[in-house]
C-alpha positions as CSV (number, residue, x, y, z in Angstrom):
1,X,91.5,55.1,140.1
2,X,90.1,58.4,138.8
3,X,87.5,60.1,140.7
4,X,85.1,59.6,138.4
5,X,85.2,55.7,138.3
6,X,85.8,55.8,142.1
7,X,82.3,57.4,142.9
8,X,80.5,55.0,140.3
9,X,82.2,52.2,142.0
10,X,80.5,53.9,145.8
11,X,77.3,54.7,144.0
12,X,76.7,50.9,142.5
13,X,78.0,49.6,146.2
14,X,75.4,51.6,148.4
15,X,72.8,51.0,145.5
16,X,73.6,47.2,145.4
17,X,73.2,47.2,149.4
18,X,70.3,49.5,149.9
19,X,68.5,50.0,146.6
20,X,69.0,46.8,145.2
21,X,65.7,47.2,142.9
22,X,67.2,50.2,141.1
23,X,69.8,47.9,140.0
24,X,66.6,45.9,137.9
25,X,66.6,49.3,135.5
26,X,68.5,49.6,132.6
27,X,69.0,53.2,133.4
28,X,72.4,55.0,133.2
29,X,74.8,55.2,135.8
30,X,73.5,60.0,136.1
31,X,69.6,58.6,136.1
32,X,70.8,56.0,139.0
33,X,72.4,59.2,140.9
34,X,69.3,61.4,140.4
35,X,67.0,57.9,141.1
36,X,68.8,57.4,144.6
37,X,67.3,60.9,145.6
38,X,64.1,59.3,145.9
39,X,65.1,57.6,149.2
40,X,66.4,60.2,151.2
41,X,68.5,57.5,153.6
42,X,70.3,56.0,150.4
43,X,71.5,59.6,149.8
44,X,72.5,59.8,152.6
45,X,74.2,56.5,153.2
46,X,76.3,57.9,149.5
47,X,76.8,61.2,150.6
48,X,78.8,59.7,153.7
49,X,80.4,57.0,151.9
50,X,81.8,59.9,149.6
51,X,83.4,62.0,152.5
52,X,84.5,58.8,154.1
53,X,86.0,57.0,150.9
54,X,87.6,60.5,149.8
55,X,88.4,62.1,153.4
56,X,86.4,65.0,152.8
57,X,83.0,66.9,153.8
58,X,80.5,68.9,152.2
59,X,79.0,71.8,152.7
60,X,75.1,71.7,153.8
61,X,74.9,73.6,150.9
62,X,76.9,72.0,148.4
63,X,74.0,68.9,148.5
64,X,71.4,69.8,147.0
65,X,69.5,68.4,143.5
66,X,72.6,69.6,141.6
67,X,74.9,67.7,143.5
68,X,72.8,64.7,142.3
69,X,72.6,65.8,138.9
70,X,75.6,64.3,137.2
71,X,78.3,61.9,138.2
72,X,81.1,64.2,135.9
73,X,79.7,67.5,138.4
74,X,80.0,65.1,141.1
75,X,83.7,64.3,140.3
76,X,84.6,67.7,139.9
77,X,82.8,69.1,143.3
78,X,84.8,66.3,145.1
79,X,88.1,67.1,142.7
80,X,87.7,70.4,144.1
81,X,87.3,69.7,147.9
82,X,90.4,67.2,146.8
83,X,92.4,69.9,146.0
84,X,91.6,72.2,149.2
């Protein structure tokens, strides 16, 4: 599974379990990531379940509104820890 559809898969799992009215929006999947910023534990619950899923960690400054800006920069800031 690409990176890409691996963090949409996390992001629609933690948003399913702890967001579940976000779900009732017909927004796309980069308005979902920027929406779940709003809830600063549901971040955090995907931020986790990123470096868990992928075996990697962040830096504190790595996470900030950017990182929530785009699921392709998202793939390609985990690609790049991937590749460490």
């Amino acid at each position: 599974m690409k990176t890409r559809d691996k963090i949409l898969t996390i992001l629609n799992e933690v948003i399913d379990s702890d967001y579940s009215e976000l779900n009732k929006l017909e927004i796309s999947d980069d308005e979902k990531l920027r929406a779940i910023t709003s809830e600063s534990m549901v971040a955090l619950i995907f931020v986790t379940t990123l470096e868990d899923e992928f075996s990697i960690e962040f830096n504190d400054d790595e996470i900030d509104i950017t990182f929530f800006n785009s699921i392709d920069y998202l793939a390609e800031t985990v690609d790049s820890h991937l590749s460490e």
